[in-house]
C-alpha positions as CSV (number, residue, x, y, z in Angstrom):
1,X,0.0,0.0,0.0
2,X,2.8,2.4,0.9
3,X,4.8,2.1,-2.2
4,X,1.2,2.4,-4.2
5,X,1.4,6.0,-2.2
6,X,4.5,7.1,-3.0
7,X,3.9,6.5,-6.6
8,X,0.4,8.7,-6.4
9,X,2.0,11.6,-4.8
10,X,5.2,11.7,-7.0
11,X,2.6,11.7,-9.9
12,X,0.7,14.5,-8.3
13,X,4.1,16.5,-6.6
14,X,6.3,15.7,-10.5
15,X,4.3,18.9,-12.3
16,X,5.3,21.6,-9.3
17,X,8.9,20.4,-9.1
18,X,9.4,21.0,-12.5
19,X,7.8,24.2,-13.2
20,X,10.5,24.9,-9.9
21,X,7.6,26.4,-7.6
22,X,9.4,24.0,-5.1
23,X,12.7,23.0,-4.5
24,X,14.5,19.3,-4.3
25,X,14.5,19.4,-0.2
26,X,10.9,20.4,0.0
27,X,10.0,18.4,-2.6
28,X,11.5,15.5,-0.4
29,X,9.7,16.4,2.2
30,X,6.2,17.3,0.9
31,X,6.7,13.8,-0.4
32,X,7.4,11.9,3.1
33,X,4.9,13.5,4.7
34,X,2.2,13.5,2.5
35,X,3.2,10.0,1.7
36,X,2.1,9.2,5.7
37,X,-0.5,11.1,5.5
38,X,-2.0,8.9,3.1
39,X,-1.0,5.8,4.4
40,X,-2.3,6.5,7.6
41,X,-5.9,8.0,6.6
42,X,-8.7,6.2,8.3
43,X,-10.9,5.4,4.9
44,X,-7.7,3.4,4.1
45,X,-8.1,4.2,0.1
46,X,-5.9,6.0,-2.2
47,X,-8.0,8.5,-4.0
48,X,-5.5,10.5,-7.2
49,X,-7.9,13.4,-6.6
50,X,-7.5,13.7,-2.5
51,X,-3.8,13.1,-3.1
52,X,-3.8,15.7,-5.7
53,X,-5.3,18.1,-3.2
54,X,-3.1,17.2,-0.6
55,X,0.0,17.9,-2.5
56,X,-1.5,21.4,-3.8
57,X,-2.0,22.6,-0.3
58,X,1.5,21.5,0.5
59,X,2.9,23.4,-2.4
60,X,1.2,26.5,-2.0
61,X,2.3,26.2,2.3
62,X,6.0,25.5,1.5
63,X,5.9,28.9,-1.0
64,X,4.5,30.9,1.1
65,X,6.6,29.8,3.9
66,X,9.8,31.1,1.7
67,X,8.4,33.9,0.1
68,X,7.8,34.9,3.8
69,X,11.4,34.1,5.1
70,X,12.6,36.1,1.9
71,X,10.9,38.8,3.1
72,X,12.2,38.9,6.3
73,X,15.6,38.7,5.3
74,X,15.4,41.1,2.5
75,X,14.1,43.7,4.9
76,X,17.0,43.2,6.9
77,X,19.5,43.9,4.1
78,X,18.8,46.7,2.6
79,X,19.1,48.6,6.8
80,X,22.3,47.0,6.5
81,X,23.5,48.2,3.3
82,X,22.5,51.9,4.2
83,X,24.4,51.7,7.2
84,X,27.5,50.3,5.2
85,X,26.9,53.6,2.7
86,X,26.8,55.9,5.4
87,X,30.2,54.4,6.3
88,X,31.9,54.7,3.4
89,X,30.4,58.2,2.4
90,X,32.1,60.0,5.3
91,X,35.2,61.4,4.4
């Protein structure tokens, strides 16, 4: 049943990793968890559609979850740099 999982949800997780919205260590681990998540479901099925919507919502989490992290650490850089101009300006 489990390796009947994993080959759903690399079927459903193949598209996002290569139009690169994620990366190979999240695809990794949307893959194991999503992969448990399945297994472990109480209706005990494997439904491509569920597993398709699993993966989706794990996609869209993990993006946001960098595009947030970016931001926080662009915001950061640009006080730096300003500092490091002021610096170098005086004389």
């Amino acid at each position: 049943m489990q390796e009947r999982a994993v080959e759903e949800v690399k079927l459903a997780i193949k598209p996002f990793y290569q139009k690169r919205d994620i990366n190979k260590d999240e695809y990794k681990e949307i893959l194991r968890k999503a992969v448990q998540k399945v297994c472990h479901s109480k209706s005990g099925e494997i439904n491509p559609v569920k597993v398709g919507n699993l993966i989706k919502a794990y996609v869209e989490k993990y993006k946001h979850a960098r595009k947030h992290k970016k931001g926080e650490d662009s915001a950061k850089v640009p006080e730096d740099q300003s500092e490091q101009m002021k610096i170098s300006d005086s004389p």
